[in-house]
N, C-alpha and C positions, 0 to 999 in steps of 0.2 A: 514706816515700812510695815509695822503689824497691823494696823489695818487696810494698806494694799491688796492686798489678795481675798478671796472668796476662806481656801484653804476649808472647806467641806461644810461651812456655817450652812446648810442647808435642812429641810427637812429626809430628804435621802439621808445622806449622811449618817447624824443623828439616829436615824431609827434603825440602820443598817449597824452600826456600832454598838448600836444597843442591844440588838437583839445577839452581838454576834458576842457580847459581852459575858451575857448570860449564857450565851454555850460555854464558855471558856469556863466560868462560875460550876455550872453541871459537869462539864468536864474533866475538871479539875477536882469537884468532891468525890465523884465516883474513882477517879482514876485513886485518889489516895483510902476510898473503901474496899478496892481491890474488884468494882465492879465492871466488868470489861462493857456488856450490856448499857448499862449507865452510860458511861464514857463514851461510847459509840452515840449513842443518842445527844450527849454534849458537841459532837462534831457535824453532826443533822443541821442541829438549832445553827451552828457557825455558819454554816454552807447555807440556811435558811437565810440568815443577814444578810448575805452578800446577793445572795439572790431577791429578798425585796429590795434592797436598797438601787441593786440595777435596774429594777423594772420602776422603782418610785421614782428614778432618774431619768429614765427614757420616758414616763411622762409628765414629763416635766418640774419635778418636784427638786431637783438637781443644780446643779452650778452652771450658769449659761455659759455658755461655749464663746467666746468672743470672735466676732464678725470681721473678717479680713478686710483690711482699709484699703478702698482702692489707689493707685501709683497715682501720683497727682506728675502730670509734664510740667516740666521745668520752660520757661521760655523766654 
């Protein structure tokens, strides 16, 4: 079963986590610097991830979508 599934093994994925990693990372320093400025710019980078990652997905960089199998008649 753990390797049945895709579960985000993609280059999307990957680079969307990553980058959104590194927000949390700026985030999380500023917020314990007390730098509001900072911390704001750590939730930029997050919102930046999710936004490459959906656009490296939609072209095609992403986990294939599996193809609905046609009804085979019974006879």
């Amino acid at each position: 079963m753990a390797g049945s599934h895709g579960h985000g093994h993609t280059p999307a994925a990957w680079t969307g986590v990553i980058i959104a990693f590194i927000g949390f990372c700026v985030a999380g320093a500023f917020m314990v610097m007390a730098n509001p400025l900072g911390f704001w710019a750590g939730m930029v980078i997050i919102a930046a991830g999710a936004v490459v990652g959906g656009a490296m997905s939609v072209a095609g960089l992403g986990q294939k979508r599996p193809q609905p199998q046609p009804a085979q008649a019974e006879s």
